[in-house]
N, C-alpha and C positions, 0 to 999 in steps of 0.2 A: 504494500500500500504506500502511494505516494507519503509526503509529508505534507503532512494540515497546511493550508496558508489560512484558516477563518479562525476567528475568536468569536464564542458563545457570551452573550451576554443577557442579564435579566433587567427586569424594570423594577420599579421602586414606587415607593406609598403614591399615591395619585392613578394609575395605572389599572385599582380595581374596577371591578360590574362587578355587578349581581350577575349569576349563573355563571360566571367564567369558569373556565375547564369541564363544566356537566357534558360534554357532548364528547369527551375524554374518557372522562368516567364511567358513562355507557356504554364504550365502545369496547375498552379495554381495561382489561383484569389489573395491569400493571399501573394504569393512572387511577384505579377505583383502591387498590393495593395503597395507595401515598397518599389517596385524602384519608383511608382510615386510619393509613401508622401514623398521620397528623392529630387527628380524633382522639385516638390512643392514648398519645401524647399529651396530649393538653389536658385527657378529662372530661371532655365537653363535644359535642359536635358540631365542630368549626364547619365541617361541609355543609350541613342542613341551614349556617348564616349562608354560605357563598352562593349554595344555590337557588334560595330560598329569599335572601334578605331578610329586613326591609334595608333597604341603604340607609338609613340611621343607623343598624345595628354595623354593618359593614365598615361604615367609615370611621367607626371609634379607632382610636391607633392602636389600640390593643389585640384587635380582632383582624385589621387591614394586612399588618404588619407577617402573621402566621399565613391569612388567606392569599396573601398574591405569591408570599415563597411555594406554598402548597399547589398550587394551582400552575406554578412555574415549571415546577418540577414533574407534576403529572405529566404535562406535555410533553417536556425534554424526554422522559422515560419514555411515554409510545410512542416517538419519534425513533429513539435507539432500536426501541423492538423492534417493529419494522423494518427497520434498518438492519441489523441484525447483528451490530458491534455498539461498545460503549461509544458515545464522542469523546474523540481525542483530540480537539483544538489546541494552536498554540497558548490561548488563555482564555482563561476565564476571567469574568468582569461583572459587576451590575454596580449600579448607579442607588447608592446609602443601602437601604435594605437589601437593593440586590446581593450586595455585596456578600451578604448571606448567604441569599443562593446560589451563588458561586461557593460559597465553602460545602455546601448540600452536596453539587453536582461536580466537587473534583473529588469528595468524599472525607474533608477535613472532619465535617461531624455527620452523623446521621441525618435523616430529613425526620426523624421525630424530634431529637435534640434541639437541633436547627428551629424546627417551628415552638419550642416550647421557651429557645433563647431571644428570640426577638417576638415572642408574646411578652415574656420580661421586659425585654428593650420598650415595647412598645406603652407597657403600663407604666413604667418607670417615666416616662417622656412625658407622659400624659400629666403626670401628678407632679413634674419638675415645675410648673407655669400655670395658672390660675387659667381656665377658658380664657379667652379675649385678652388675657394682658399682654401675650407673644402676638406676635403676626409674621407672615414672609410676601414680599414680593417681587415678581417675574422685572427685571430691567432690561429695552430691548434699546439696541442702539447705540450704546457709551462701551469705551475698554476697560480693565479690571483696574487702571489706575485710576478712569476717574470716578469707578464706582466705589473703588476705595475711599479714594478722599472724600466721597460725596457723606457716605459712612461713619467717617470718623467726624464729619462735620457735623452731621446729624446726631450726634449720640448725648450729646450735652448731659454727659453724668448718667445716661443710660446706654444699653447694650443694642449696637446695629454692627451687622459687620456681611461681609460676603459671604453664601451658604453656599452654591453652587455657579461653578462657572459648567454653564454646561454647552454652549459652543461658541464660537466670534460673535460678540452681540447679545448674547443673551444670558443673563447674570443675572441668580437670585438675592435676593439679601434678608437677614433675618435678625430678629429680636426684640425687643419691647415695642410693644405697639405703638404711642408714640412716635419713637425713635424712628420706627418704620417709614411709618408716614410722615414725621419730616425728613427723612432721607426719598422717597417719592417725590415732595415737591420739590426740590431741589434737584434730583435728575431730570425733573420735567421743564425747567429752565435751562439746565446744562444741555436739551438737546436728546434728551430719548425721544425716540419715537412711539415707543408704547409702554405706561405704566400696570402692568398686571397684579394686581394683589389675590392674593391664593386663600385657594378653601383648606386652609390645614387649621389642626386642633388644638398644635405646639409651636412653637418658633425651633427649629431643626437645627444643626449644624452652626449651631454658636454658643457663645462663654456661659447663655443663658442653662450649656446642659452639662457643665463639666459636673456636678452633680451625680449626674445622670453616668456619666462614663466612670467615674469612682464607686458607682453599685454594679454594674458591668462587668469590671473587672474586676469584683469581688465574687460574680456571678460565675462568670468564667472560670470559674476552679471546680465549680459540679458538674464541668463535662473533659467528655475525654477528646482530646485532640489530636487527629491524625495527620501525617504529611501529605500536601494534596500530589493527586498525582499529575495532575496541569498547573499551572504559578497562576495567583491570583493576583489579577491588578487594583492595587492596594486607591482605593479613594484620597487619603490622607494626601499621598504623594505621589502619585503615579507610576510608583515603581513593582516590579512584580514583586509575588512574594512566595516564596517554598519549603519556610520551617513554619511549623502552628505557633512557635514563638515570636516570631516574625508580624505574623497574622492576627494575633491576640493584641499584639502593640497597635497594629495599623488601624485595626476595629474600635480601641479602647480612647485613640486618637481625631477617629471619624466622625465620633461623638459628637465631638464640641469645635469641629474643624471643617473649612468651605471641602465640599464634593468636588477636586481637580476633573471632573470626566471630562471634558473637551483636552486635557495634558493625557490622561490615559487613552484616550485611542486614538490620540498620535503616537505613543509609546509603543502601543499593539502593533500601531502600520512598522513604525520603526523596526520593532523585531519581528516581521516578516508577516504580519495579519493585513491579507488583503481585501478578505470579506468578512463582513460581521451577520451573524443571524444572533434574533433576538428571539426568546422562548419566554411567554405570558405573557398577560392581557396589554393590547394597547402595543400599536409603535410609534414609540412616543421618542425612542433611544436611537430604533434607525434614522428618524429625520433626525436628530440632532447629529449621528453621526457622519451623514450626508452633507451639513455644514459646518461639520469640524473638518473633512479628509474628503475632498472632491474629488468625483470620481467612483467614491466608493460602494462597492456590490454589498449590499442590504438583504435580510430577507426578515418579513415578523410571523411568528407562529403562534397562534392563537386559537386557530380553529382547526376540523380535524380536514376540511378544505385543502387546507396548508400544507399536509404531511407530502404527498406526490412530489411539491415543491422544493419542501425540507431535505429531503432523501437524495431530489438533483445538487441540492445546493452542497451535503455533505461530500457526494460523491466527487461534485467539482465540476457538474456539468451544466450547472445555471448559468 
C-alpha cells in the first residue's frame, strides 16, 4: 500500500444536529457498537439525546461535547469496515474537542474513556463562567495582530483575548462578555467586514478556563494512556504529537489557549498531507481548510451517502 498523503480530521462543539450518525447506527453493527460503549460509559443514554433531542438538551456542553466525539467516531469506524483496513493517515487532527477524537481514532484512549473525559471537560466548562457572563465572537477581515491589539485594548481589567485563529481572516475571540463586545466595536471601526457573535454557553479557549484545565489534569490520571499510533496535531501549537505525555500537556494547555488550526494544517501540508477528509456532522473544517491551503482536496462525511466517496478518497482515487 502506497503511503497516506491525507490527514483525518474531526469537528468540534458547534458542529452538532439532532439525529447525526442515526442512519450509521442503523446501518451498521460497528457504528451502533460506539454509540453504546458511549452509553456504557457515561451511565446515561447519550444516543437516545442525539437522536432524539430536543436541541436544548443537545446543546448543553456537557452532553455536545461526548455526542459529536460519539457520532464522529461511529462514522470513521463504518467507513474503515467497509473499507476493510484501519485508516492510517499521516495525522490526525480536530479543531478543540476534536482534538479528542483524534486521541479516540489513533487509539490514545478508548472511545468510552474518551466520551466520559470530555463529558468532564464539558461540565467542568460549563460551571467555570456564570450563563451570559462569557461570550465569543467570529472576527472576519482583520490579521491576528490587529485582532490582538484590538483584545488587549478591549479588556480594560477584564478577560478578551484570541480563541481560534481558524483561517486568513477569520479569528474568534473570547471572554467576558463585556470585554467581548467592546472588542467587536472596535474591530468594526478597525475595518472587519463581519462581526459574528456565537451561540456558545462558555467563553472557550481563554484565561477565563485555566481553572478548568487545572481539574483536567487532575482528571487525566483516571485514565490510561496509550501511544497513538498516527501523531496528533496538537491545537496548542501546531506541532504533532506521539508520546501521551506529550499529548496530556498539549490538551491541558488547549484549555485556556487560542485553537492554532489555520498553523496546523499548514503543518499537515508541510509534512506531506495533501488531502484532508473530515468525519462528523457539518463541514465546517473542510471550508476552513480550503482557505487556509489552496488548492486543497477536501472530503466531509456525515452521511452514509458519503461512504462510496470516502472509500475513493482513502484509496487515492478522488
Amino acid at each position: 500500500m502506497p503511503k497516506p498523503d491525507y490527514a483525518i480530521v474531526f469537528p468540534g462543539q458547534g458542529a452538532q444536529e439532532v439525529g447525526m450518525g442515526r442512519d450509521f447506527y442503523e446501518a451498521f453493527e460497528v457504528s451502533r457498537s460506539s454509540f453504546e460503549e458511549a452509553d456504557d460509559a457515561l451511565g446515561f443514554r447519550l444516543s437516545k439525546i442525539i437522536f432524539e433531542g430536543p436541541d436544548s438538551e443537545l446543546i448543553k456542553t456537557a452532553l455536545t461535547q461526548p455526542a459529536i466525539l460519539t457520532a464522529s467516531m461511529a462514522i470513521l469506524r463504518a467507513v474503515e469496515r467497509e473499507w476493510g483496513h484501519r485508516a492510517e493517515p499521516l495525522f490526525y487532527a480536530g479543531h478543540s474537542l476534536g482534538e479528542y477524537t483524534a486521541l479516540a481514532a489513533s487509539g490514545v484512549l478508548t472511545l468510552g474513556d474518551a466520551a466520559r473525559l470530555v463529558h468532564r471537560r464539558g461540565t467542568l466548562m460549563q460551571e467555570a463562567v456564570p450563563l451570559g457572563a462569557g461570550a465569543m465572537s467570529a472576527i472576519m477581515g482583520l490579521d491576528m495582530e490587529t485582532v490582538a491589539s484590538i483584545c488587549s485594548e478591549a479588556e480594560e481589567s477584564e478577560v478578551c483575548g484570541p480563541a481560534n485563529f481558524n483561517s486568513p481572516g477569520q479569528i474568534v475571540i473570547s471572554g467576558d462578555a463585556k470585554a467581548v463586545a467592546r472588542a467587536g466595536e472596535l474591530a468594526r471601526r478597525r475595518g472587519a467586514s463581519r462581526i459574528i457573535p456565537l451561540k456558545v454557553s462558555a467563553p472557550f479557549h481563554c484565561a477565563l478556563m485555566r481553572s478548568v484545565a487545572d481539574k483536567l489534569r487532575e482528571e487525566f490520571e483516571s485514565y490510561e494512556w496509550n501511544t497513538p499510533g498516527v501523531p496528533i496535531m496538537a491545537n496548542t501549537d501546531a506541532a504533532p504529537r506521539s508520546a501521551a505525555g506529550e499529548i496530556r500537556s498539549a490538551l491541558y494547555q488547549q484549555t485556556y489557549s487560542p485553537v492554532l488550526w489555520a498553523d496546523g494544517v499548514l503543518a499537515m501540508k508541510t509534512g506531506g498531507a495533501e488531502r484532508f477528509a473530515e468525519f462528523g456532522p457539518g463541514n465546517v473544517l473542510s471550508g476552513l481548510i480550503k482557505k487556509t491551503v489552496k488548492g486543497a482536496e477536501t472530503i466531509s462525511v456525515n452521511k452514509i451517502s458519503d461512504i462510496s466517496r470516502a472509500l475513493e478518497f482513502l484509496e487515492g482515487d478522488a
